[in-house]
C-alpha positions as CSV (number, residue, x, y, z in Angstrom):
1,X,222.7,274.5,53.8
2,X,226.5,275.2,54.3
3,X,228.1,273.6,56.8
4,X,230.6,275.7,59.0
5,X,233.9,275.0,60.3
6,X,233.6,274.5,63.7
7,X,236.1,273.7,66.4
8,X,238.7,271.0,67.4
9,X,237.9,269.2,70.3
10,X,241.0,267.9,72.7
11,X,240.0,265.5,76.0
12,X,242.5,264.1,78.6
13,X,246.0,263.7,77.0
14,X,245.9,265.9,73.8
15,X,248.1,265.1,70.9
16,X,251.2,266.5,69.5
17,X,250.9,270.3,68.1
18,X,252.6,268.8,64.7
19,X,249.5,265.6,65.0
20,X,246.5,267.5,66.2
21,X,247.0,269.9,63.3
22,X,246.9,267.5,60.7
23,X,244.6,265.8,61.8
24,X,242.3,268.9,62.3
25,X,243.6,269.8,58.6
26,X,242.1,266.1,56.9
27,X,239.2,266.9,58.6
28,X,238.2,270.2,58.0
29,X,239.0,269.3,54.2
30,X,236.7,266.6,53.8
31,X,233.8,268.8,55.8
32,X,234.7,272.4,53.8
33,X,234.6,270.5,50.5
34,X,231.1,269.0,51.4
35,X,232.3,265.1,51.3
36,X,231.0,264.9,55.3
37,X,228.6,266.2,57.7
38,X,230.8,265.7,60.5
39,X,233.3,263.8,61.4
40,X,234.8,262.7,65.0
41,X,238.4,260.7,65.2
42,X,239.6,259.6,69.0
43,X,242.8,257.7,69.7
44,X,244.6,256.0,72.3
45,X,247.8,255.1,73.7
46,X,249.7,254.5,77.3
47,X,249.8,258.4,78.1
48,X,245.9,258.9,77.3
49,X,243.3,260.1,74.9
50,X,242.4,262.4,72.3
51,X,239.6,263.2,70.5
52,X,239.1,265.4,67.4
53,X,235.8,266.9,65.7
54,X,234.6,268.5,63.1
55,X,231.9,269.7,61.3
56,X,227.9,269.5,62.7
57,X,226.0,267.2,64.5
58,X,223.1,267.6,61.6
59,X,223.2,270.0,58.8
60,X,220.0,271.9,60.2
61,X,221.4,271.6,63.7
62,X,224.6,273.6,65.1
63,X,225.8,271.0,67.3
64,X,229.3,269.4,67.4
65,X,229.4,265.9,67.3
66,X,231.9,264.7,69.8
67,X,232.8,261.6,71.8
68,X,229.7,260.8,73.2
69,X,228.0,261.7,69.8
70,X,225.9,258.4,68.7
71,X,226.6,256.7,65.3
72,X,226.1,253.6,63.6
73,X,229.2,251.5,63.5
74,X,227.9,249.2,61.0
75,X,230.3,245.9,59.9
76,X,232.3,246.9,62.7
77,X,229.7,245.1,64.9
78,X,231.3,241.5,63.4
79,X,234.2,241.8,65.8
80,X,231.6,241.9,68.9
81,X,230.2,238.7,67.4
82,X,233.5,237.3,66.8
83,X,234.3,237.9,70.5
84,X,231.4,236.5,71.4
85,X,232.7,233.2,70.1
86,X,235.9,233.7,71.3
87,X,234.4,233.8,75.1
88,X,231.6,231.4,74.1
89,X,235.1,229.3,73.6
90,X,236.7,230.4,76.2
91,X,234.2,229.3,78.5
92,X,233.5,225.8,76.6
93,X,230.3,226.9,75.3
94,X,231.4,225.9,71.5
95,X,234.5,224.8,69.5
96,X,235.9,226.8,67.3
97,X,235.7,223.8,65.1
98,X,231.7,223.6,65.8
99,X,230.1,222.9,63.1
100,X,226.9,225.8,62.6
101,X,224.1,223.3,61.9
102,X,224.4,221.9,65.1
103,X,223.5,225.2,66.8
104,X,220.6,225.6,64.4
105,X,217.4,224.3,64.0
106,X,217.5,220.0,62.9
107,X,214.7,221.3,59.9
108,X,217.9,223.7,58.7
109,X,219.7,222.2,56.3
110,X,223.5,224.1,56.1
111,X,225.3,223.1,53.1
112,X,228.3,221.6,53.2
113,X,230.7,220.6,50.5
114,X,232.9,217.5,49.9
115,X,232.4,216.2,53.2
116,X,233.5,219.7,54.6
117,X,230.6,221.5,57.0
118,X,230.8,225.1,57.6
119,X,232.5,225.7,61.3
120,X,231.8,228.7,63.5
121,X,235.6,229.8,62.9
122,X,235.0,229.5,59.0
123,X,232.4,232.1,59.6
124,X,234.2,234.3,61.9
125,X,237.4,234.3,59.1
126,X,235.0,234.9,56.5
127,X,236.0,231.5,54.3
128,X,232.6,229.6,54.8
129,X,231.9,229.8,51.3
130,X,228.7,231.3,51.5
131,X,228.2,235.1,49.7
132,X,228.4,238.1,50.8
133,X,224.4,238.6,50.7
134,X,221.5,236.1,50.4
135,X,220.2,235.6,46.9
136,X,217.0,236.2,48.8
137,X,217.4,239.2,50.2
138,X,214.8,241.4,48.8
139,X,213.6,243.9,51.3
140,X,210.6,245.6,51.6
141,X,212.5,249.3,52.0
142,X,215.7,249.4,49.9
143,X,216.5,252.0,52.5
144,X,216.7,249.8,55.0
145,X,217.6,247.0,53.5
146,X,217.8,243.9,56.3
147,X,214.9,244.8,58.7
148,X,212.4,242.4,57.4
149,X,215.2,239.7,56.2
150,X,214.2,236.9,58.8
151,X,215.3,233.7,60.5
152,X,212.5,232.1,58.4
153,X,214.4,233.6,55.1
154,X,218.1,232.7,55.8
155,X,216.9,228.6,57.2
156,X,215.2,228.9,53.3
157,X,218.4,230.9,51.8
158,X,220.9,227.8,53.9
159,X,218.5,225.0,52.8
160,X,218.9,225.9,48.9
161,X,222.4,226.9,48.4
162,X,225.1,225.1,47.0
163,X,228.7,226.2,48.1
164,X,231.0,227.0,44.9
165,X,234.0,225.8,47.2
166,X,235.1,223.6,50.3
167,X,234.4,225.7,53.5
168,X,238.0,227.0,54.7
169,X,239.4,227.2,51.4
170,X,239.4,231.2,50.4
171,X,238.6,234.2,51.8
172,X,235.7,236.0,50.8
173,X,233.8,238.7,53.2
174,X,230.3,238.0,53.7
175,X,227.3,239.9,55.7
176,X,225.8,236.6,55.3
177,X,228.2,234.9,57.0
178,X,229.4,237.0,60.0
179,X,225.4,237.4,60.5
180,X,224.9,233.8,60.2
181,X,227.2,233.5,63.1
182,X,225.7,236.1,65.7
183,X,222.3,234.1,65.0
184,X,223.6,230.9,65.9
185,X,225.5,231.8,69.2
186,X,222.4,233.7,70.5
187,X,220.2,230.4,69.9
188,X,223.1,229.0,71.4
189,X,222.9,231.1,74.7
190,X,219.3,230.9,74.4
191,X,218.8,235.1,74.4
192,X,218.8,237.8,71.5
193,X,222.2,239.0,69.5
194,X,221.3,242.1,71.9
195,X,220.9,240.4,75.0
196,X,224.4,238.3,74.5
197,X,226.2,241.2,73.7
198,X,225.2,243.4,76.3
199,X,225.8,240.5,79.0
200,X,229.0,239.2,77.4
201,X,231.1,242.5,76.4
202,X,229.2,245.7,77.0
203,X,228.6,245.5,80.2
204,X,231.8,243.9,81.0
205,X,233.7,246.6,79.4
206,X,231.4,249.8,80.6
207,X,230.1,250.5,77.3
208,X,227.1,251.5,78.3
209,X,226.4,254.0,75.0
210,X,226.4,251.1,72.4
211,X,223.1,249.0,71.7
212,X,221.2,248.0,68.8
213,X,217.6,249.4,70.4
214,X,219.0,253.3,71.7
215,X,217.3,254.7,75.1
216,X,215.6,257.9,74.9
217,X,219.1,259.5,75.9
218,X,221.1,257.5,73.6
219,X,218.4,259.2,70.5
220,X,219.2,262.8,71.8
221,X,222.9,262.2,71.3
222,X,222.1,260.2,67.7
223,X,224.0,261.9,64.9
224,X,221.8,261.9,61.9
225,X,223.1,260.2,59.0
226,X,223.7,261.2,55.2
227,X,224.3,260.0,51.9
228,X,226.9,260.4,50.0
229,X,225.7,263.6,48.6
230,X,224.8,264.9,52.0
231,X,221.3,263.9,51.2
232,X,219.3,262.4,54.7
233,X,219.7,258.7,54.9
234,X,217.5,256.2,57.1
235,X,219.0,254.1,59.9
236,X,219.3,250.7,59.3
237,X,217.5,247.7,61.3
238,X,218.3,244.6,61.8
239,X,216.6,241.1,62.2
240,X,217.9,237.7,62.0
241,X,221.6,239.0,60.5
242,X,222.2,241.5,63.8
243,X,225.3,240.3,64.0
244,X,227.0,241.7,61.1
245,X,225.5,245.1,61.4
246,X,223.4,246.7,63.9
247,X,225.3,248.0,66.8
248,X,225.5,252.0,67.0
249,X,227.9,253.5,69.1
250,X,230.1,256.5,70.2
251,X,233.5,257.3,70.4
252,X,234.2,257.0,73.8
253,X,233.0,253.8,73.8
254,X,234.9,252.1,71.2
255,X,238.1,254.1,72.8
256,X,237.0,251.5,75.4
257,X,236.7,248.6,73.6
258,X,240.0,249.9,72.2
259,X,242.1,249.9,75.5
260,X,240.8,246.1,76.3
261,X,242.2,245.0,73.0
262,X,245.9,246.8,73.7
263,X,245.2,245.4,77.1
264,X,246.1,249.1,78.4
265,X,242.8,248.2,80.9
266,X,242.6,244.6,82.7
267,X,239.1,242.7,81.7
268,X,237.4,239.7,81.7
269,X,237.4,239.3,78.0
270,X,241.8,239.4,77.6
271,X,241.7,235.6,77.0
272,X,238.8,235.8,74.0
273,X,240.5,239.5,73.0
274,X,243.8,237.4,72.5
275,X,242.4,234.3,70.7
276,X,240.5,236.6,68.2
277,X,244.1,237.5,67.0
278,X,246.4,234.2,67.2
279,X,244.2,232.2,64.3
280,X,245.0,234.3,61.2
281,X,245.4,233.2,57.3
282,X,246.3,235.0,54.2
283,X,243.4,236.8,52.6
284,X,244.2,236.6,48.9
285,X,245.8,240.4,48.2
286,X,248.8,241.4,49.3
287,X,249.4,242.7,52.9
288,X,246.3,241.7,54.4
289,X,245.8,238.9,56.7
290,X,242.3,237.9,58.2
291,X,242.0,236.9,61.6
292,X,238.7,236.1,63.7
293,X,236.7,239.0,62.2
294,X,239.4,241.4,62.3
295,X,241.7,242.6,59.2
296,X,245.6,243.2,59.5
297,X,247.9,244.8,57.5
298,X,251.5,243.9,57.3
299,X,252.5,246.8,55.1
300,X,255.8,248.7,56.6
301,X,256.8,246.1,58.4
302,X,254.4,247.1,60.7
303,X,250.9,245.1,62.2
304,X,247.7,247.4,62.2
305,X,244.5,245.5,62.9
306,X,241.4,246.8,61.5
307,X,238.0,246.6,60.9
308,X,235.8,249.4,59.0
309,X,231.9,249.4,58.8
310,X,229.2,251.5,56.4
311,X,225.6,251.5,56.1
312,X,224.0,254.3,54.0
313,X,224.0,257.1,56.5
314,X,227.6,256.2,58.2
315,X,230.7,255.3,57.8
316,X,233.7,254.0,60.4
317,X,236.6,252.5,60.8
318,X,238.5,251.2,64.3
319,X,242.0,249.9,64.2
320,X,245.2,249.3,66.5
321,X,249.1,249.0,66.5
322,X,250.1,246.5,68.8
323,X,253.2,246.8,69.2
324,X,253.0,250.8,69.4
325,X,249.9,250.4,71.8
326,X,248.2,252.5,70.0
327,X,244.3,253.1,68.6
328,X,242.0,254.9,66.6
329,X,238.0,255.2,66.0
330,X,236.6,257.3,63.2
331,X,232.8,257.6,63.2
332,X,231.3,259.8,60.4
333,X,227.4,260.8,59.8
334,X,228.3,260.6,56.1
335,X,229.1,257.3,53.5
336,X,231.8,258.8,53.0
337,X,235.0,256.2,53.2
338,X,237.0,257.7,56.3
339,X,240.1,254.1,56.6
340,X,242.6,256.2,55.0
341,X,242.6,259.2,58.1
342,X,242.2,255.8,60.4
343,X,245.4,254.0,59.3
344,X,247.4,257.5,58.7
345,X,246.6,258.2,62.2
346,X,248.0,254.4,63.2
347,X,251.4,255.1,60.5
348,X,251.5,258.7,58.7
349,X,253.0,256.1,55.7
350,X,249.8,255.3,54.5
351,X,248.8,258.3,52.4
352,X,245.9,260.5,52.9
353,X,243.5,262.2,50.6
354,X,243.2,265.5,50.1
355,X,239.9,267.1,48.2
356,X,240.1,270.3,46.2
357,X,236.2,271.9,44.7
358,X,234.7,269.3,42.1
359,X,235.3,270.4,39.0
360,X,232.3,271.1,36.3
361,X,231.6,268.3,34.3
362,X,229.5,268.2,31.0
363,X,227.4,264.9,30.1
364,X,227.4,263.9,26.4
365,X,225.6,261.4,24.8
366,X,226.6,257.7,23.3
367,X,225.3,255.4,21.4
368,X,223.8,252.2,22.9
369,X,225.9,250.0,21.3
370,X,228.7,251.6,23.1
371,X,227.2,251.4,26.1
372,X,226.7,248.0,25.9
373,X,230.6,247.0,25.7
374,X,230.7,248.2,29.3
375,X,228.2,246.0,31.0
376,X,229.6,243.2,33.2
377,X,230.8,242.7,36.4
378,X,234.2,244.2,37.9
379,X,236.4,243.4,41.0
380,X,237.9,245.6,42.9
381,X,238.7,243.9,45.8
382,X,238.3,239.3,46.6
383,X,234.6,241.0,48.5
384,X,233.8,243.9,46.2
385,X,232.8,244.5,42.7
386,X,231.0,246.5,40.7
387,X,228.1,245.7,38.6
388,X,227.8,248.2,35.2
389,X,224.0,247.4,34.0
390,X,222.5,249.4,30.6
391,X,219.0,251.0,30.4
392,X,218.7,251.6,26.8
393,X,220.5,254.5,26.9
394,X,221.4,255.0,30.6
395,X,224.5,253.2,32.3
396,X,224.1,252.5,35.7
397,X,226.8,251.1,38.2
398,X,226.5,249.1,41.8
399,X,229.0,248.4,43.8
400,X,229.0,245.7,46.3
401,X,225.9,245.8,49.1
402,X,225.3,249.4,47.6
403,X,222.6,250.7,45.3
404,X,222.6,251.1,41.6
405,X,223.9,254.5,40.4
406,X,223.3,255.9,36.7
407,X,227.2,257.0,35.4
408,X,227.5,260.3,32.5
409,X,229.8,260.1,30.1
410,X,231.7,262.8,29.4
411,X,234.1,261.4,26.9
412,X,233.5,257.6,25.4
413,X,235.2,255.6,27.9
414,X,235.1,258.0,30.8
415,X,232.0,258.5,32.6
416,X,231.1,260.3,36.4
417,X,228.5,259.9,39.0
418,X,226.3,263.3,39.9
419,X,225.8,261.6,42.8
420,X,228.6,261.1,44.6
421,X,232.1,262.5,43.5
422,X,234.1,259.9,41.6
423,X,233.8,258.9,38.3
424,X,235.1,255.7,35.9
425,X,237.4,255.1,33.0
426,X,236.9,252.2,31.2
427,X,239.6,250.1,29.6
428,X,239.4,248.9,26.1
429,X,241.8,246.2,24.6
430,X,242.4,246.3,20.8
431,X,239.6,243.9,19.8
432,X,237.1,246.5,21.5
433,X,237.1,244.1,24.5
434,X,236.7,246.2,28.0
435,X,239.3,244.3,29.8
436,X,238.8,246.2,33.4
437,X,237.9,249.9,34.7
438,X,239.6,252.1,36.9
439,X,237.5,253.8,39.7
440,X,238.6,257.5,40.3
441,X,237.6,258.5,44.4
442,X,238.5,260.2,47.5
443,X,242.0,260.7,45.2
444,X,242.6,257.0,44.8
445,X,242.9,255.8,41.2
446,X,241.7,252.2,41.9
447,X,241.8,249.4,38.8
448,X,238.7,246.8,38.8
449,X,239.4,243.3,36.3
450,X,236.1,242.5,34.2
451,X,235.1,239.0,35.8
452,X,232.0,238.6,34.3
């Protein structure tokens, strides 16, 4: 079905003529070129709020999502579990320095390495050591990939790993990890990931539209999700790794949660929203920093903490200027990769991509044996890579936490997906060697070294 332009939404304080346009512009682009079902972006400052949408609700429904439109917020759900060790600290619950195993069960046995034990902070600032998923992760419904992944599965996953490195030592974003560390605080409190987050920072901040189970209201105003080629996708469940993913939430809300971090409302939580930001580290590439859960660039001389989140349905992003006092939430029923409108919002410096018709492309057929030069493992980013497989003839590329995708050629180093719109160039040295790939998407040319 073809989805309609629909209309711009403005509440309270609107934006700038100049702003609102553009912003309505990036929108409509993404949602008339069929990359999103719809889209809804809300930011804040001292003078007020704004919020902008576009697109449907559902594609069989003529509904506008807007700001109290439900979505899932995905790895965006780590900063809640972050702050709910900064207040756990706060109130001398835990130490930062708290080792995990002593909040877990005496049977569990965490690894540790070179005297070094994994820390709560380690696993807030994503340097525990552990991967991004657990080797035994293999779930019953790849579309919903961690609802039957267990406390029984990650004490067996903890008990049999060996760490490649000394907790603390490098930065590498793990699931694992930031779910690991909502686990351990609920036993610690004694209640549910839910239950502790509700008590600790929902209620405390009036967000009374974000959960993990929704009320019967909170289904009615649940924006469907889609793939990335508009095709329905589940919604994700969670189990014993809650923590890094499950929360679903809406606009207004997170403009909420938003206005405590800039401190543009008074709340309980200022002293944990402040000691998420003042332990931060380097995270390996350049302009990024890590803090407690959340990301910050430095680019422009400028700070702009971040965090983004995507299941298979959604995709967000939620991010703030401090010193300009100003934030953004972008929530989108589509996996469709929304930061760049986030942090153009936050700075128009960072660039923003613009998406013309796909073009036709025509599949041709290679050999295996050139095929099989392309399998191995490329990284993109220190927590993403891509995986190229072969299936006799078929290529077939996963990214990180994503499924396998089968990649055309269309020349003998260029291939594209028919599933999503991006497509891959593979780099050959002169000994025939495939030294890296560049991924083609959302207008980004994006280079990915062979590791493996």
């Amino acid at each position: 079905m073809t989805i309609r332009v629909l209309m711009l939404l403005t509440l309270l304080t609107p934006l700038p003529g100049s702003a609102a346009d553009d912003l309505r512009e990036i929108l409509a682009n993404r949602v008339d070129q069929k990359k999103a079902v719809g889209i809804v972006v809300a930011t804040l400052d001292a003078h007020g709020r704004d919020v902008v949408a576009y697109g449907r609700i559902a594609k069989d429904h003529d509904g506008i999502p807007d700001a109290n439109t439900v979505f899932e917020i995905g790895s965006v759900t780590k900063v809640f579990t972050s702050l709910l060790l900064a207040d756990m600290v706060e109130r001398g619950e835990v130490r930062l320095d708290t080792p995990v195993a002593e909040l877990l069960p005496k049977t569990v046995q965490v690894p540790s390495r070179n005297g070094r034990r994994i820390t709560l902070l380690d696993l807030s600032m994503q340097s525990s050591g552990l991967p991004r998923l657990p080797t035994n992760l293999r779930p019953a419904d790849f579309a919903n990939p961690y609802a039957d992944y267990d406390a029984a599965k990650l004490y067996q996953f903890l008990s049999g790993y060996t760490l490649p490195r000394d907790p603390g030592e490098k930065y590498e974003y793990s699931n694992l990890g930031a779910g690991l560390l909502g686990h351990a605080l609920a036993l610690k409190a004694g209640v549910s990931y839910e239950e502790l987050v509700r008590k600790r920072i929902l209620e405390p901040l009036g967000m009374q539209s974000t959960s993990i189970t929704l009320t019967d209201d909170q289904k009615k105003r649940l924006a469907p999700g889609y793939n990335a080629a508009l095709n329905p996708a589940r919604n994700w469940d969670f189990d014993a790794l809650a923590g890094c993913g499950a929360l679903r939430s809406t606009a207004n809300d997170m403009l909420r949660f938003l206005a405590a971090n800039l401190e543009l409302t008074d709340t309980p939580l200022k002293a944990a929203l402040r000691r998420m930001r003042s332990v931060r580290k380097p995270a390996g590439v350049p302009d990024l920093d890590i803090a407690m859960a959340w990301h910050i660039f430095t680019k422009f001389g400028g700070e702009i903490v971040w965090h983004n989140g995507g299941t298979y349905g959604y995709r967000s992003f939620i991010g703030f200027g401090p010193a300009a006092k100003k934030g953004v939430v972008v929530l989108c029923n589509t996996f469709m990769d929304n930061d760049d409108v986030g942090l153009h919002v936050l700075d128009s410096r960072y660039p923003v991509a613009k998406f013309g018709p796909p073009r036709e492309r025509v599949q041709i057929a290679l050999d295996a044996e050139v095929l099989k030069r392309y399998e191995g493992e490329y990284q993109l980013a220190p927590a993403f890579t891509i995986k190229v497989t072969r299936d006799r003839n078929r290529l077939l590329a996963q990214a990180t936490n994503q499924p396998a995708l089968e990649i055309f050629a269309e020349k003998e180093n260029e291939f594209f997906y028919k599933a999503v719109d991006a497509q891959i160039t593979f780099v050959v040295d002169s000994a025939g060697r495939t030294t890296h790939l560049v991924l083609h998407q959302n207008g980004r040319d994006m280079k990915a070294v062979r590791i493996k």
